[in-house]
C-alpha positions as a Python dict, from the first residue, in 0.01 Angstrom:
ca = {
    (1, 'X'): (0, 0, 0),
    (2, 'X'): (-67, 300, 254),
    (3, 'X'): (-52, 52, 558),
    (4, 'X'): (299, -168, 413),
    (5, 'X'): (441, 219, 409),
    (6, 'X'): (359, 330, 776),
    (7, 'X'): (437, 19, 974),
    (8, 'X'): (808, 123, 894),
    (9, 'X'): (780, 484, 965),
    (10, 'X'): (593, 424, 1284),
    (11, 'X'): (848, 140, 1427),
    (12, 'X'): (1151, 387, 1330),
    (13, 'X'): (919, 663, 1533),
    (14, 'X'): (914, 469, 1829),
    (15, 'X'): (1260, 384, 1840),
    (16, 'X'): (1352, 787, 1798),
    (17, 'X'): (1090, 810, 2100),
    (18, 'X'): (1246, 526, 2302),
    (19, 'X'): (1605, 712, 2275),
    (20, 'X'): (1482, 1029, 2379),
    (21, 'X'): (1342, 874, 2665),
    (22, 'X'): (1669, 664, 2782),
    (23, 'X'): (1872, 1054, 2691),
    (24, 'X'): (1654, 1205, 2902),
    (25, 'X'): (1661, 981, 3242),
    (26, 'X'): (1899, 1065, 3447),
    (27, 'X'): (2199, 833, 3540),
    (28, 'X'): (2223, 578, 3878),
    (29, 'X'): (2540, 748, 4096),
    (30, 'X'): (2835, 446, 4103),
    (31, 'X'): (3139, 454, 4302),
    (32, 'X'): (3451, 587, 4100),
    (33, 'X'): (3701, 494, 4004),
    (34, 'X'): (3553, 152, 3934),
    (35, 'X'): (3787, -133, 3992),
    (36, 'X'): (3942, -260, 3704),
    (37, 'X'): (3875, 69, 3518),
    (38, 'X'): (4218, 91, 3292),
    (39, 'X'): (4469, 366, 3417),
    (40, 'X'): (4321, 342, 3786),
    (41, 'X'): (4501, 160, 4110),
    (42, 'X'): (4286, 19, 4373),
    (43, 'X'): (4354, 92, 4676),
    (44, 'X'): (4276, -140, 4967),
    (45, 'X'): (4249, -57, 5348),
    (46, 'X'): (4564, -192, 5559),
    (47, 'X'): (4521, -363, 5853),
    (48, 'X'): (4662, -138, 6149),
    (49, 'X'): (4994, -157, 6234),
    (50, 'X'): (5072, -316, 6574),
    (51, 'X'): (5372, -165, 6809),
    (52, 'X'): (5649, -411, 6697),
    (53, 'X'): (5717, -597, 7064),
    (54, 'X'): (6055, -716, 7185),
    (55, 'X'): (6132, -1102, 7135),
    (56, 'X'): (6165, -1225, 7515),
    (57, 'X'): (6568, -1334, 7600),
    (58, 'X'): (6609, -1640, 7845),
    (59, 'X'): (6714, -1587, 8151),
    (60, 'X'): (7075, -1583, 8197),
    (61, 'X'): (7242, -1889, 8303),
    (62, 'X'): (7480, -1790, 8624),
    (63, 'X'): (7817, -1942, 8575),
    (64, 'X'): (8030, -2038, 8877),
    (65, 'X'): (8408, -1828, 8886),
    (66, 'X'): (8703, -2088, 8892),
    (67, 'X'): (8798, -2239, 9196),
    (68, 'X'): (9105, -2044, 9362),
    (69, 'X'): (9171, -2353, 9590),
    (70, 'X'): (9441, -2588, 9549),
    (71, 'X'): (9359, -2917, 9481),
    (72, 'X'): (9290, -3163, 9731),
    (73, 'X'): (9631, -3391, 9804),
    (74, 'X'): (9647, -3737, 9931),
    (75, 'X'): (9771, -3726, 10312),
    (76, 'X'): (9955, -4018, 10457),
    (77, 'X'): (9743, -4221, 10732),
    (78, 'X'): (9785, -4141, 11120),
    (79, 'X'): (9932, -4446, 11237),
    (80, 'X'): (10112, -4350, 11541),
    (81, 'X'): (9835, -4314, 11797),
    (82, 'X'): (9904, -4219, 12176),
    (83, 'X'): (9897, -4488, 12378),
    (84, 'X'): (9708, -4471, 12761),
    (85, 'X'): (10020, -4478, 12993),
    (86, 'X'): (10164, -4733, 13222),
    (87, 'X'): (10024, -4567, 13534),
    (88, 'X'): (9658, -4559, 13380),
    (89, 'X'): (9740, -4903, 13226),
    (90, 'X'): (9855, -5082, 13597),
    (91, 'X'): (10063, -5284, 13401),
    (92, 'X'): (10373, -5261, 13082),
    (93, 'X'): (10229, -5371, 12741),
    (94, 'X'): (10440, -5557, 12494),
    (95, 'X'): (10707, -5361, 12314),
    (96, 'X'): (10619, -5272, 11985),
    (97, 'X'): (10242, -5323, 12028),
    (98, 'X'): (10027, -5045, 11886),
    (99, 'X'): (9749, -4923, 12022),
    (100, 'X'): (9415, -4948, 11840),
    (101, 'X'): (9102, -4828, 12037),
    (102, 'X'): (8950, -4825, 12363),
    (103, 'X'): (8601, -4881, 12490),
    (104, 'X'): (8411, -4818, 12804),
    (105, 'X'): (8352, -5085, 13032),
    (106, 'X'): (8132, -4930, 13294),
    (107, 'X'): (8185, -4770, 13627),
    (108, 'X'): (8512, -4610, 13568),
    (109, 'X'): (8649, -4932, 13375),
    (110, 'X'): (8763, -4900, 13054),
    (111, 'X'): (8878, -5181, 12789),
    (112, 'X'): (9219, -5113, 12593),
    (113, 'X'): (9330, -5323, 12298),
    (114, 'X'): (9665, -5333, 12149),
    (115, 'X'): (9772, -5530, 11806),
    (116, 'X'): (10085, -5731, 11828),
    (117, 'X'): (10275, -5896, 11521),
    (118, 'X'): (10447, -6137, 11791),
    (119, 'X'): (10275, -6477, 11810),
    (120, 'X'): (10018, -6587, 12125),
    (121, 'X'): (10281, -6828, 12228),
    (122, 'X'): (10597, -6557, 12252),
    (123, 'X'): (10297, -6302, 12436),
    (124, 'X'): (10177, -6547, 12715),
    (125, 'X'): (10573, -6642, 12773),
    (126, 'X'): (10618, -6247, 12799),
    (127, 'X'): (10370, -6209, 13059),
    (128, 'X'): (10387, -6505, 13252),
    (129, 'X'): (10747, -6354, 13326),
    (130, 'X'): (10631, -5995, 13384),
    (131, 'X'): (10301, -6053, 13620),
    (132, 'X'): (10510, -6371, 13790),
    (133, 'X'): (10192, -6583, 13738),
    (134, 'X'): (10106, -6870, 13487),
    (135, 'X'): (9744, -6730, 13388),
    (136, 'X'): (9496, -6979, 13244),
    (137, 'X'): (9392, -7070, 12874),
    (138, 'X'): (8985, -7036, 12894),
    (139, 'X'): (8990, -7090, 12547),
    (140, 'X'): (9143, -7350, 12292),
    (141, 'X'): (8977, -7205, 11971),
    (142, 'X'): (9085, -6972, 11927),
    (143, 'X'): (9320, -6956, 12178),
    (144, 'X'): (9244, -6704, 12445),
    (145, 'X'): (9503, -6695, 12784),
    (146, 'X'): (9376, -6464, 13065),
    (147, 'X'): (9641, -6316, 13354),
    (148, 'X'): (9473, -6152, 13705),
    (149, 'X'): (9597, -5813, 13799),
    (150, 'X'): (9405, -5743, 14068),
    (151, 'X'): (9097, -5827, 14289),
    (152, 'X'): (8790, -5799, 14177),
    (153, 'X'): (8550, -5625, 14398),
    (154, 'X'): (8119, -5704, 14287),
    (155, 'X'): (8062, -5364, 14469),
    (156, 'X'): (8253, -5139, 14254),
    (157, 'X'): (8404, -5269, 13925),
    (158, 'X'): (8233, -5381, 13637),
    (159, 'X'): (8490, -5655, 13535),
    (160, 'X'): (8779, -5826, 13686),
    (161, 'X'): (9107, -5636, 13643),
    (162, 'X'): (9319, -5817, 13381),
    (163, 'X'): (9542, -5917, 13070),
    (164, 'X'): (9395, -6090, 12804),
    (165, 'X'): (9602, -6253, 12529),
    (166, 'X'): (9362, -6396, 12206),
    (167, 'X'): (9532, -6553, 11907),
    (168, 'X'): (9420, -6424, 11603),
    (169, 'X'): (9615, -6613, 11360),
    (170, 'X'): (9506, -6925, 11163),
    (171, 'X'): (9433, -7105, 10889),
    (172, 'X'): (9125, -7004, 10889),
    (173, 'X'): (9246, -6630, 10928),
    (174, 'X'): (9561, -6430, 10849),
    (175, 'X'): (9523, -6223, 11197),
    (176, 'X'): (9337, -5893, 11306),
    (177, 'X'): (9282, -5628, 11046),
    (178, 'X'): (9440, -5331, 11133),
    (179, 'X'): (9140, -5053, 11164),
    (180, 'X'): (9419, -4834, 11051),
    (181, 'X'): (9421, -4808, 10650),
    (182, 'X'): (9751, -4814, 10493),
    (183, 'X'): (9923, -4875, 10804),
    (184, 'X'): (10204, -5171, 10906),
    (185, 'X'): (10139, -5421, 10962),
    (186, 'X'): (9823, -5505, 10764),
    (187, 'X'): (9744, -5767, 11042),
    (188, 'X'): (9815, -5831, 11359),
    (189, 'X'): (9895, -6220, 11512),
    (190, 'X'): (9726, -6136, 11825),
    (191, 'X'): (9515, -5868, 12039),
    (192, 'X'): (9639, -5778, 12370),
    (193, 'X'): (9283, -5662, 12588),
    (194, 'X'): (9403, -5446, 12887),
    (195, 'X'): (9154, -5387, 13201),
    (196, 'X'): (9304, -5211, 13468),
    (197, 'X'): (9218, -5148, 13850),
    (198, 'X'): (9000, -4860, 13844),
    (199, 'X'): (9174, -4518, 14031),
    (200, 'X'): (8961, -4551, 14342),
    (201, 'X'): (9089, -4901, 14450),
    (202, 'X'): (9448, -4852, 14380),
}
């Protein structure tokens, strides 16, 4: 009966000895406030703050100023160019033939063409009466008449001094373009080639 009545006594004993013990430790330090702790914020570190940088602009565009200049207007086409004269010619060309272009021939020669809207036939007639001479036809196709104005001398001239009359008109052409846009006539019938005697043996 003794030993049923101390067990008790000595297990409530060591639980009044175990308490003391745990009153009289003393406590672990813990960081405070503790997170989640009710009426307590937590507070967490920021990340620095960088200097706020200007956004980059594109480079500006430069824009051309208006044009002051007038705007460009159509001009008519030179048609009326100066013909070589008589004296540097040797010889009259055709009334109403224009001059086109002229082209060296070699030692002091020069070529000189001239667009006619009169036909071959009404040209050779023209000069046969003017140079007092029939000429000769060197060529049939297409038709090509050739009148002498002078002697032609190896030693100094590059080609014989002449008229040349070439038909340009056919059915298989309409006649000579003329080199000059937009001027009359469109084409010419026939080409008048002029060689004259050069200045030294005149």
């Amino acid at each position: 009966m003794a030993d049923s009545y101390n067990w008790p006594m000595v297990g409530a004993a060591l639980l009044i000895a175990l308490g003391l013990a745990q009153a009289g430790q003393t406590p672990v330090p813990r960081p405070f406030p503790q997170p989640g702790t009710p009426g307590t914020t937590t507070q967490q570190a920021k990340p620095p703050q960088q200097p706020p940088q200007a956004t980059p602009k594109p480079p500006a565009i430069p824009v051309p100023a208006p044009s002051q200049s007038a705007p460009p207007t159509a001009t008519a086409p030179t048609c009326g160019s100066s013909a070589p004269a008589e004296a540097t010619l040797g010889v009259a060309v055709y009334p109403g033939s224009q001059f086109l272009t002229s082209y060296d021939a070699g030692r002091g020669q020069r070529f000189y063409l001239f667009g006619s809207a009169t036909s071959f036939l009404d040209l050779v007639k023209y000069y046969r009466t003017l140079l007092k001479q029939n000429g000769d036809l060197v060529f049939d196709t297409p038709a090509t008449h050739e009148f002498d104005v002078g002697k032609f001398r190896e030693e100094t001239m590059a080609f014989p001094p002449g008229v040349t009359i070439k038909d340009y008109k056919s059915e298989m052409s309409d006649g000579y373009p003329n080199p000059k846009p937009g001027c009359e006539p469109a084409r010419f019938q026939t080409v008048i080639q002029i060689v004259p005697v050069p200045a030294t043996d005149r």
